[in-house]
C-alpha positions, 0 to 999 in steps of 0.5 A: 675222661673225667676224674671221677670214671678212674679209679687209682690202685697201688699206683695203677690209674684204670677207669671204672670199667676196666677195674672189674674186668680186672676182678672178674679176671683175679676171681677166675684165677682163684676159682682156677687155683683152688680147683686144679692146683691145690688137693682136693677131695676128687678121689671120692668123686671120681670113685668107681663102682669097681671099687665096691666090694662084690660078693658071691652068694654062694661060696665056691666049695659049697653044692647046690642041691635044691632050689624052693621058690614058693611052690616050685622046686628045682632040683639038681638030678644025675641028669640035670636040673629039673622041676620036681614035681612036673612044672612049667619050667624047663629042664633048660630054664631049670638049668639056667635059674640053678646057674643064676643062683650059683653065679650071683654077684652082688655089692652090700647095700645100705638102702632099706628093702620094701615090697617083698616078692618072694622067700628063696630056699637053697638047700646044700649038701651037709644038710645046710639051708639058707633063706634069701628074701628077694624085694622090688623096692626101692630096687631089686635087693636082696636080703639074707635074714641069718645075717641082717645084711641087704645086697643089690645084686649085679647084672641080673633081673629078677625074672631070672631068679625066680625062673620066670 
């Protein structure tokens, strides 16, 4: 080899391809140790959605009487829930869109809800009402205007909550 193809470093006399094999080689090693050895912020890209805050809609020690979805209303009876007046849902549908509500989870959301779909009214014994603001962009959120708050709810799709 000529004198100029070696290149000579801390007394190590390598020709010119074989010293960027080695820097390729000290590169991986860094990229190595900064990635597995030292602490890093992994924690927070490895965060479960576990780990959210999910909460119910309704608290457990407050009843149901009465559901007000636009012209529908559902209604807890001795016998069950019912559509009063007479309409196209079922006592089983009725039961199902009461049990739906009763069991909602749901985690905060900081996204800004568009499209509404609907005013949801929940009547509770005590003469106690809330009002739920159901929207389908950009995701199904819901929205309690009392609190200013928006949530996303968990495993459930729309057509359950409104009884469709």
């Amino acid at each position: 080899m000529r004198r100029e193809q070696k290149r000579t470093f801390f007394g190590v006399t390598m020709s010119k391809r074989a010293w960027n094999n080695v820097l390729v080689y000290v590169v991986l090693l860094i990229m190595f140790l900064l990635y597995f050895v030292l602490p890093g912020n992994r924690q927070a890209l490895t965060e479960s959605p576990a780990s959210v805050e999910v909460v119910g809609l309704i608290p457990a020690e407050m009843r149901l009487l009465s559901i007000h979805i636009d012209d529908q209303v559902i209604e807890r009876q001795p016998d069950g829930w019912v559509c009063v007046p007479v309409c196209a849902i079922s006592k089983q549908r009725a039961a199902a869109l009461a049990e739906t509500w009763q069991s909602l989870r749901m985690i905060p959301s900081s996204l800004q809800p568009e499209a509404k779909i609907v005013d949801v009214y929940l009547y509770f014994e005590g003469d106690q009402q809330a009002r739920i603001e159901l929207y389908s962009e950009p995701k199904l959120l819901i929205k309690l205007p009392q609190q200013d708050r928006v949530f996303e709810p968990v495993d459930v799709a729309v057509e359950a909550l409104l009884g469709r």
